[in-house]
N, CA, C and O of each residue as an XYZ file, in Angstrom:
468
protein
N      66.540    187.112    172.043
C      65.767    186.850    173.244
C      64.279    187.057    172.952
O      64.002    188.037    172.261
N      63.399    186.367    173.329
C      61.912    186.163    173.452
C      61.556    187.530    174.255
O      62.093    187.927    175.290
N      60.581    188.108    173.563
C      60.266    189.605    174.570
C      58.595    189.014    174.793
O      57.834    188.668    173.889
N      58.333    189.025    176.161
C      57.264    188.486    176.741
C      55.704    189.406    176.162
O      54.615    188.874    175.945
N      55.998    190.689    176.040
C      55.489    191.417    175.127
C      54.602    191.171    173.813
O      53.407    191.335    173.567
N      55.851    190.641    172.972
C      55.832    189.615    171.636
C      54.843    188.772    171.988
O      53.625    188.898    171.867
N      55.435    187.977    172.396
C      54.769    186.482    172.958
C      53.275    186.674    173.136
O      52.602    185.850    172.517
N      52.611    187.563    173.832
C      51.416    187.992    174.721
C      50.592    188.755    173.205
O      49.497    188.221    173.032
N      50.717    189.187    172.783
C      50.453    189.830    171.331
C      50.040    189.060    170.739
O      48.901    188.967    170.281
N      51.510    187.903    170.594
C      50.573    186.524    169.416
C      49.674    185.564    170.253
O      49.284    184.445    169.920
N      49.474    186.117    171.199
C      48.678    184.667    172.103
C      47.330    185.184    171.843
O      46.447    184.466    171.374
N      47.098    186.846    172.244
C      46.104    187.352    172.516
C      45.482    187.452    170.571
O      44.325    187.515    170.156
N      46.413    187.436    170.014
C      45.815    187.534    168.433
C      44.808    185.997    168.213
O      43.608    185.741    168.302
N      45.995    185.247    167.903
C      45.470    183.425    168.471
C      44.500    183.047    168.956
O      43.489    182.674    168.360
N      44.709    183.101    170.308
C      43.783    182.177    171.185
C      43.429    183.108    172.405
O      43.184    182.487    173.440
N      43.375    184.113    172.459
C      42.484    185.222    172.968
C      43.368    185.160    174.481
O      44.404    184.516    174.643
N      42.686    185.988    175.512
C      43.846    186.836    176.664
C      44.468    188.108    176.072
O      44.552    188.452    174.893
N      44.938    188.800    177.342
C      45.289    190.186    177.448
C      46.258    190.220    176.658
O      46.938    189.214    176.458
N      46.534    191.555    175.977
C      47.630    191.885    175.121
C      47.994    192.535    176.294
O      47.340    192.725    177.319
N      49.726    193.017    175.845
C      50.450    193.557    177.147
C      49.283    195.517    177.171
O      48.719    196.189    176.307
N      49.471    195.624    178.514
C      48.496    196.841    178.406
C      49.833    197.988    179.214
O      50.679    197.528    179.981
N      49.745    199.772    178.762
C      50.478    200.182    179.278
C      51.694    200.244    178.340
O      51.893    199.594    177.314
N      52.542    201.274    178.993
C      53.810    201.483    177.888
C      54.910    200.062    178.033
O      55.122    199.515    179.115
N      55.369    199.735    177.064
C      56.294    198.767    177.105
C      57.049    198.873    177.842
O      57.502    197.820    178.290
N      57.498    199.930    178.274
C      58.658    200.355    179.397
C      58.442    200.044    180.729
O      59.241    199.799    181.633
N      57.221    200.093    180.704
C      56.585    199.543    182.110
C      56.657    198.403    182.368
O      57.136    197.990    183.424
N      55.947    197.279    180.964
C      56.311    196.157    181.378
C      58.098    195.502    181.410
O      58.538    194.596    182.118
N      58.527    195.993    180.809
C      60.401    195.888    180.738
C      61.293    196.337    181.931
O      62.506    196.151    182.022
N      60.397    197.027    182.929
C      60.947    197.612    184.277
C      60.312    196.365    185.107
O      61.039    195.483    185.564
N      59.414    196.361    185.207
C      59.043    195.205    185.962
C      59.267    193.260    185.866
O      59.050    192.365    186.682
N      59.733    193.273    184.614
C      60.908    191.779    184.030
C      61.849    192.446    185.006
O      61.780    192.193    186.209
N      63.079    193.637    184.304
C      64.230    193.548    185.109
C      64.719    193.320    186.676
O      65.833    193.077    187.139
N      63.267    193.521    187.378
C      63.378    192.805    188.913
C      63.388    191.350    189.223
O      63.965    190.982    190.246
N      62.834    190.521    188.475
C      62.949    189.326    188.706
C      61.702    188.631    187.968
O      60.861    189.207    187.278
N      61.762    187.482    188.221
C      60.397    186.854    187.825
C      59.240    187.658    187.989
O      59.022    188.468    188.890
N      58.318    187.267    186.760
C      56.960    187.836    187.337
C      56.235    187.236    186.239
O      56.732    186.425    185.457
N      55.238    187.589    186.210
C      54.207    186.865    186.024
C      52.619    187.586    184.871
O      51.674    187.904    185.593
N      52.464    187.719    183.964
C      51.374    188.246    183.352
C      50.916    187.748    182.036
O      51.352    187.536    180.905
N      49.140    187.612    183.162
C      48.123    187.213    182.525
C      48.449    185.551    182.010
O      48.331    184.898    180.974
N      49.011    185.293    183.657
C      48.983    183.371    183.154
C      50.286    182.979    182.478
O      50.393    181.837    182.033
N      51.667    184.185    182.331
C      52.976    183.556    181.360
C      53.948    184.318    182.438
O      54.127    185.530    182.553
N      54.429    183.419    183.070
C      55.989    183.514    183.679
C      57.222    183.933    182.872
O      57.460    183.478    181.753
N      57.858    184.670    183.394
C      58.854    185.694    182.652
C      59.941    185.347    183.618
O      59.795    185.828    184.742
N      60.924    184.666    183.427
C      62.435    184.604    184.239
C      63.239    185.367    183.071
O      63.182    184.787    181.987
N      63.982    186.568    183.099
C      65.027    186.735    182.188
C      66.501    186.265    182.248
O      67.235    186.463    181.280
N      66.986    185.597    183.453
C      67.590    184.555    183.517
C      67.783    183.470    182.669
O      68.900    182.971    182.533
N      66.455    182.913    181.882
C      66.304    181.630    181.404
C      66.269    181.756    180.076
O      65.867    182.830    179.628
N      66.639    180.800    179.245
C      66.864    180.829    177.878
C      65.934    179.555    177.441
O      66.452    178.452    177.265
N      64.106    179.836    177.227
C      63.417    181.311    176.831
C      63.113    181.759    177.968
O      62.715    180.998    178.850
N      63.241    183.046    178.151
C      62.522    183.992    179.342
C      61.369    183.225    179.668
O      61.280    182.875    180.845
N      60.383    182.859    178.809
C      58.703    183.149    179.084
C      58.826    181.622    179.605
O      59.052    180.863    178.663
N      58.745    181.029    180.751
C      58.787    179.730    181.727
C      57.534    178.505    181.243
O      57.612    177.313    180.945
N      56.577    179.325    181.329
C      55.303    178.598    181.249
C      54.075    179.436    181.168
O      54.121    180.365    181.975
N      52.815    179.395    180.333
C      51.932    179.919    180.042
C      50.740    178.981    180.828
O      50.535    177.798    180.556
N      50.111    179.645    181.704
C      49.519    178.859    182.682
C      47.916    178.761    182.338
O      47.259    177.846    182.834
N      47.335    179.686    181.515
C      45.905    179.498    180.763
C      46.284    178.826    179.398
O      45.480    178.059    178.868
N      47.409    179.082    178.863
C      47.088    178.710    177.121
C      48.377    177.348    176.894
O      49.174    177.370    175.956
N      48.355    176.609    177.602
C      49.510    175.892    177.392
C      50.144    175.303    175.936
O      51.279    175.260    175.462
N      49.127    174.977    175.592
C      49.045    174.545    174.113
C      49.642    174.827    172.653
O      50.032    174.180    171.681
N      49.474    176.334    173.105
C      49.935    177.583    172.523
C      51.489    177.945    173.034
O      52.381    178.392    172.313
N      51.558    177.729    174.045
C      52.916    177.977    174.789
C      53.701    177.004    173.901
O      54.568    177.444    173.146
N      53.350    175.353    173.985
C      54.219    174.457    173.478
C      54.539    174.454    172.006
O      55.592    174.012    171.548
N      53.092    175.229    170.953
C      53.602    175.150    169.928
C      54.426    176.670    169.515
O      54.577    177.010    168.341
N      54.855    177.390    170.543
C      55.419    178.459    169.837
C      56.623    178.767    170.348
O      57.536    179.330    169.744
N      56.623    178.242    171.924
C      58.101    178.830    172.566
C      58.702    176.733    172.370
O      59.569    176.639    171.501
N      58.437    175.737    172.842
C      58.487    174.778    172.642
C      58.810    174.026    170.874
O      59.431    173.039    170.480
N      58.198    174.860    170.358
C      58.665    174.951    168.964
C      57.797    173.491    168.562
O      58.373    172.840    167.691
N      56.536    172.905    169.056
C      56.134    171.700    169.159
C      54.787    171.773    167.931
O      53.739    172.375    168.165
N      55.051    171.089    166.709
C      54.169    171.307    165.987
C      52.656    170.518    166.375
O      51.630    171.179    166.219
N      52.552    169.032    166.906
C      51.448    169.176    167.268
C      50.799    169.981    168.644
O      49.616    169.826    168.947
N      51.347    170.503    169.114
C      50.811    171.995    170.530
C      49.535    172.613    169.694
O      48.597    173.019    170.381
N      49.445    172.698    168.481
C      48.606    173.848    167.921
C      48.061    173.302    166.390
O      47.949    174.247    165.609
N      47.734    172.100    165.855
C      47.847    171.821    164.763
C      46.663    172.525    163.834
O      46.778    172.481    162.609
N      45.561    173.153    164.433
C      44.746    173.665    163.664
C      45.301    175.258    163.439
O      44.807    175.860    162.485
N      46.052    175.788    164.064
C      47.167    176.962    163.359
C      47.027    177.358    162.935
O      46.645    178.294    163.637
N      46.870    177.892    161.288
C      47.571    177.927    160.389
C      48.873    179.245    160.756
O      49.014    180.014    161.707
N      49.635    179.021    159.521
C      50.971    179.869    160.153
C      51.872    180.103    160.681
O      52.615    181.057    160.455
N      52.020    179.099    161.673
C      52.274    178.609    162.985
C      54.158    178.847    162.914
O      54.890    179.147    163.857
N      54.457    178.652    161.807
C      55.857    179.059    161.229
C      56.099    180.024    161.528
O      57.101    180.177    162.227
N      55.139    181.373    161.070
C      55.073    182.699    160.823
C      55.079    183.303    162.031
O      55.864    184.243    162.153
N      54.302    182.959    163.101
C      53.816    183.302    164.391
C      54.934    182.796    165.313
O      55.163    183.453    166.329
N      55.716    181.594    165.036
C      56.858    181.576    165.987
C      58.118    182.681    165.393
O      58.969    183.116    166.169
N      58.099    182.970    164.242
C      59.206    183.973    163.616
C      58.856    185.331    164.453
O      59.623    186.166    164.931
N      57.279    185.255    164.465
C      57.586    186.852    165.226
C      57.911    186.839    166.280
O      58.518    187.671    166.954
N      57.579    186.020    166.468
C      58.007    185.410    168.983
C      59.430    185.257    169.019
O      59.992    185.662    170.037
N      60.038    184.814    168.219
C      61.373    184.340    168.424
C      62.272    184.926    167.823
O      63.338    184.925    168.438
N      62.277    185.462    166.803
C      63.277    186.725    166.035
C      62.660    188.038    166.017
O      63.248    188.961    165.454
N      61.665    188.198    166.511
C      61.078    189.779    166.048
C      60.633    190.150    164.948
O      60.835    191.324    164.639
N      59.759    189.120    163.853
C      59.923    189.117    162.590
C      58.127    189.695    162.736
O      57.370    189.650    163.705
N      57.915    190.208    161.351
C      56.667    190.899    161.359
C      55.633    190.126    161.890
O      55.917    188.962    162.172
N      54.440    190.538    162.096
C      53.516    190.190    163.065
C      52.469    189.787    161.783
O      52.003    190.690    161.088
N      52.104    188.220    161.501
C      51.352    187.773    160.755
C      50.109    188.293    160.544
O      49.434    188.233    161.571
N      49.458    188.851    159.478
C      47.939    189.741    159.278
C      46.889    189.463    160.012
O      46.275    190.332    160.631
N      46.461    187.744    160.013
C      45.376    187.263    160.814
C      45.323    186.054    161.114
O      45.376    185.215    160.214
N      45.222    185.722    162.291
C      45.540    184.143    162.683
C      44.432    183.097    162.298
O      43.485    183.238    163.070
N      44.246    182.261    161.531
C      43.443    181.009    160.532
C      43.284    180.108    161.156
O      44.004    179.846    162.119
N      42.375    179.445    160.807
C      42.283    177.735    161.341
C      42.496    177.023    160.075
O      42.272    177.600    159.011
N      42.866    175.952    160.110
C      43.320    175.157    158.991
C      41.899    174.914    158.509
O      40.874    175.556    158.741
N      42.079    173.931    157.852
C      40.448    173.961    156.813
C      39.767    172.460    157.584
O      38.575    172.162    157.500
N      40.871    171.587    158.371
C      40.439    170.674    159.248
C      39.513    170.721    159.596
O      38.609    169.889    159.527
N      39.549    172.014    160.186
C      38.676    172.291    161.727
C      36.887    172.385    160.737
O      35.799    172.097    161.236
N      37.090    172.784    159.545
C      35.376    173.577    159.185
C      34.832    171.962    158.717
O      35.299    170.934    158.226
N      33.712    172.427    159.154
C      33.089    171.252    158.708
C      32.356    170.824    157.098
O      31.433    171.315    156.450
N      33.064    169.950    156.928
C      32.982    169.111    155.507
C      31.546    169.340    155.547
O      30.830    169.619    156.509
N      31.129    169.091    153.758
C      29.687    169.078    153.218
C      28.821    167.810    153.615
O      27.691    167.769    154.102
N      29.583    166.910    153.303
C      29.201    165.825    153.940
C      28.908    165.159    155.030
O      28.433    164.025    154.972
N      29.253    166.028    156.613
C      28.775    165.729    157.243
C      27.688    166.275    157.748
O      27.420    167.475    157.793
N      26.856    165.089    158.253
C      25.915    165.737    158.715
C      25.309    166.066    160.266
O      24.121    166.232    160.543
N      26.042    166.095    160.858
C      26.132    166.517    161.796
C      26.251    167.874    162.173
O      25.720    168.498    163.092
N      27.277    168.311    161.037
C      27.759    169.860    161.204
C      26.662    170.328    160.182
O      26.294    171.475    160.435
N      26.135    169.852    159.270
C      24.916    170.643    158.661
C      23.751    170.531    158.648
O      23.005    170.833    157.716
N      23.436    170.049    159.758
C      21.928    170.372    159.953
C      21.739    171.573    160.498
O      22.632    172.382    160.749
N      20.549    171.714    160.695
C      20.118    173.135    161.384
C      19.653    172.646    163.105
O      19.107    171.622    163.516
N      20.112    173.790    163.774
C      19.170    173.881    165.046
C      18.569    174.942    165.069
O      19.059    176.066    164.957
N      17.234    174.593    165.248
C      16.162    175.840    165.689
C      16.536    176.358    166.833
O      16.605    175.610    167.808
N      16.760    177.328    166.920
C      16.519    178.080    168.298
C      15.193    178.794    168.664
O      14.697    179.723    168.026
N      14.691    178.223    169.790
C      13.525    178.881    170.435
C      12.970    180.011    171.401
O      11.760    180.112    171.602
């Protein structure tokens, strides 16, 4: 089972938002009543995955609980980061951008300078 916990950890590592705050027990008492809701990710434990929908980071939602490789393609890891969401598997060192994203030598757009005044 997906622990919403997990999930919120790799989001907030990623693509920034609250890590779960407070003892885990707290947040695990407040799942076992029913739906709820934190920091933008719906939690049904009913549903197979718990976590419903991520309502700030969707993107992120699709490439990790959705299992959707383009959701997140500048990633890197993205393998690694659904292993910890979805089996409990160690928590990847530091979340990367692929080398896509930096901007080539050649352009010049990304290498000029702006003065700031």
């Amino acid at each position: 089972m997906i622990c919403c916990a997990v999930y919120m950890w790799a989001r907030s590592r990623c693509v920034g938002g609250e890590s779960p705050s407070g003892p885990l027990s707290e947040l695990a008492s407040r799942i076992q009543w029913g739906p709820c809701e934190f920091d933008g990710v719906r939690v049904e434990l009913q549903l197979e995955p718990p976590i419903v929908w991520d309502r700030d980071q969707p993107e992120f939602f699709s490439a990790i609980i959705g299992r959707d490789n383009s959701g997140m393609p500048e990633l890197e890891d993205l393998a690694h980061w659904r292993h910890y969401v979805h089996f409990n598997g160690p928590m990847p060192k530091a979340p990367r951008l692929k080398s896509a994203l930096v901007p080539q030598v050649g352009d010049r757009r990304h290498a000029e300078r702006i003065d700031v005044v």
